[in-house]
C-alpha positions as CSV (number, residue, x, y, z in Angstrom):
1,X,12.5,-26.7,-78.5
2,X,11.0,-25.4,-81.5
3,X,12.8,-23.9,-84.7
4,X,10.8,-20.6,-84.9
5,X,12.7,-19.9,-81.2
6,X,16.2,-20.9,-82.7
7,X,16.4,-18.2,-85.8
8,X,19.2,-15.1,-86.0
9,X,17.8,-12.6,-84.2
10,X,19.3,-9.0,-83.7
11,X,22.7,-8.1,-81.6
12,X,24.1,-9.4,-78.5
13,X,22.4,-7.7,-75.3
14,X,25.2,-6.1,-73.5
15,X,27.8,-8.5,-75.0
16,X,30.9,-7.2,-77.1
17,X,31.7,-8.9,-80.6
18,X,34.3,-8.2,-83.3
19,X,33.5,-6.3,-85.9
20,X,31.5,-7.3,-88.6
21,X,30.1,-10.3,-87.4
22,X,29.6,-12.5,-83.9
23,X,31.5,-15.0,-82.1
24,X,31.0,-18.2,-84.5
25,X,31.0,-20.3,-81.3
26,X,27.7,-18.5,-80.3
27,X,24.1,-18.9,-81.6
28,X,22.1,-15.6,-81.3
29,X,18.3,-16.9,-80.7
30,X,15.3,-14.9,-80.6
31,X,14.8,-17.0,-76.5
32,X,18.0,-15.2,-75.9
33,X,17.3,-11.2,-76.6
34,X,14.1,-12.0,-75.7
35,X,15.7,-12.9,-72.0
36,X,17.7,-10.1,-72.4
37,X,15.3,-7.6,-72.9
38,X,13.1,-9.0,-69.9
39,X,16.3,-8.8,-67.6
40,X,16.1,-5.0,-68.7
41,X,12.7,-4.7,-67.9
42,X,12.6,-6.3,-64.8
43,X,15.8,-4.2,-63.8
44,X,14.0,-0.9,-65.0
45,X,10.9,-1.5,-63.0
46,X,13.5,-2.6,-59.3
47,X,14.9,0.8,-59.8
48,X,11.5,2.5,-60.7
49,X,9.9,0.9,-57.7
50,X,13.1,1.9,-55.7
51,X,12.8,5.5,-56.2
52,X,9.1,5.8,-55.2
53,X,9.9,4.1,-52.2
54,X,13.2,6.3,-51.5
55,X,11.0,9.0,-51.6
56,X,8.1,7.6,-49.6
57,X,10.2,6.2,-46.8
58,X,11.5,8.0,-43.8
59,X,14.8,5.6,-44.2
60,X,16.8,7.9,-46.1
61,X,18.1,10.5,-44.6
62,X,15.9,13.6,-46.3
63,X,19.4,15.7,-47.1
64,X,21.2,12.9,-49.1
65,X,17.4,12.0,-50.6
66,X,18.5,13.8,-53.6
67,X,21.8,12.0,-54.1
68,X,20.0,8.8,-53.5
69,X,17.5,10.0,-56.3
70,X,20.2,10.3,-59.0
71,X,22.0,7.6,-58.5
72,X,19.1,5.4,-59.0
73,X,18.6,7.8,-62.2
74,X,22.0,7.3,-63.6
75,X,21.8,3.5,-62.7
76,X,18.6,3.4,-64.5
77,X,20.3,5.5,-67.8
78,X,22.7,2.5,-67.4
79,X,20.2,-0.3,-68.1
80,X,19.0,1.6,-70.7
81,X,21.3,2.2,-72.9
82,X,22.7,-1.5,-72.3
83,X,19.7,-3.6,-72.5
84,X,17.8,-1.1,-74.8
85,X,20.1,0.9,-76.8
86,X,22.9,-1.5,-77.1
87,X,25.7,0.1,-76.2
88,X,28.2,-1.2,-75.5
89,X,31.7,-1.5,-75.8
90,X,32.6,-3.0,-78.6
91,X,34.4,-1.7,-81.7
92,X,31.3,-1.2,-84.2
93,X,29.6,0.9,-81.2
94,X,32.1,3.7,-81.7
95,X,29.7,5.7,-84.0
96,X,26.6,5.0,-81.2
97,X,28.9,6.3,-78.3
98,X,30.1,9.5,-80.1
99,X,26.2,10.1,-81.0
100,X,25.7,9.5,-77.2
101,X,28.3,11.6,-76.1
102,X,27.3,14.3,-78.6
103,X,23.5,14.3,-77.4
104,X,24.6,14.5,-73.7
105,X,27.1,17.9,-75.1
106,X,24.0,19.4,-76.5
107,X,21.8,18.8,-73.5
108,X,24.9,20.2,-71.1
109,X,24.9,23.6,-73.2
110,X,21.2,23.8,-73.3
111,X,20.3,23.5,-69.7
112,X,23.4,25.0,-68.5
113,X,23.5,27.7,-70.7
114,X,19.9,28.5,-69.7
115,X,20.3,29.0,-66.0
116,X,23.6,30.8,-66.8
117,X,21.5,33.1,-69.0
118,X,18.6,33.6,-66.5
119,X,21.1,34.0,-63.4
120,X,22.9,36.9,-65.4
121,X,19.3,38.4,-66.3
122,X,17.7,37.9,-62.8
123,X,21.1,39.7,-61.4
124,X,21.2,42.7,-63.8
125,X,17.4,43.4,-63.8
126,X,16.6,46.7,-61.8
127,X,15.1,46.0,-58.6
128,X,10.6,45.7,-58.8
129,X,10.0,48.7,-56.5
130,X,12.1,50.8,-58.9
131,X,10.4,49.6,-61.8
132,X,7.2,50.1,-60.5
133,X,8.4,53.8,-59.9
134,X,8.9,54.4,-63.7
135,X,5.4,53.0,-64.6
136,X,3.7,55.9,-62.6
């Protein structure tokens, strides 16, 4: 095709390589990430699509609609982080998946630690029509 099409471009999408450099048998090209990325998108908008219609529909049954909901969530974090972020799981991603794992630790406390605090504060508080009593 043309040479502009043919040059280096950036990592492997969803692929592992060795450290410090790629298979020598393999040319990276830009037509290459570039399908790569479109996969990604194309994958991204199914599962988007998906979910509205999960919702929409009277085909799931409306007590599992939640579990149906996150696993088209956690399938879309999956995409994601592969076509996207690059993740994968190759040696020189080590650093990338401790950063990952570190960000989803955070997120755990935070949320977590929120409803734990506002469960303990909505149990203790003294009941309104008591507190209303002490205003008067």
């Amino acid at each position: 095709m043309s040479d502009e099409l043919d040059y280096d471009a950036g990592s492997y999408v969803g692929e592992d390589r060795a450290v410090g450099g790629g298979d020598p048998g393999e040319q990276r090209t830009l037509r290459r990430e570039v399908r790569g990325y479109l996969l990604g998108l194309a994958l991204a908008i199914g599962l988007t699509i998906a979910s509205f219609w999960v919702v929409g529909t009277n085909e799931v049954y409306r007590p599992g609609l939640a579990v149906a909901i996150l696993v088209l969530a956690v399938a879309q974090m999956g995409i994601h982080l592969i076509f996207f972020l690059h993740i994968t799981t190759a040696a020189d991603n080590a650093n990338n998946i401790l950063a990952l794992a570190f960000g989803v630790l955070i997120v755990f406390l935070v949320v977590f630690g929120s409803l734990w605090v506002m469960s303990h504060m909505n149990h203790n508080m003294m009941p309104m029509d008591q507190l209303m009593q002490m205003q008067r």
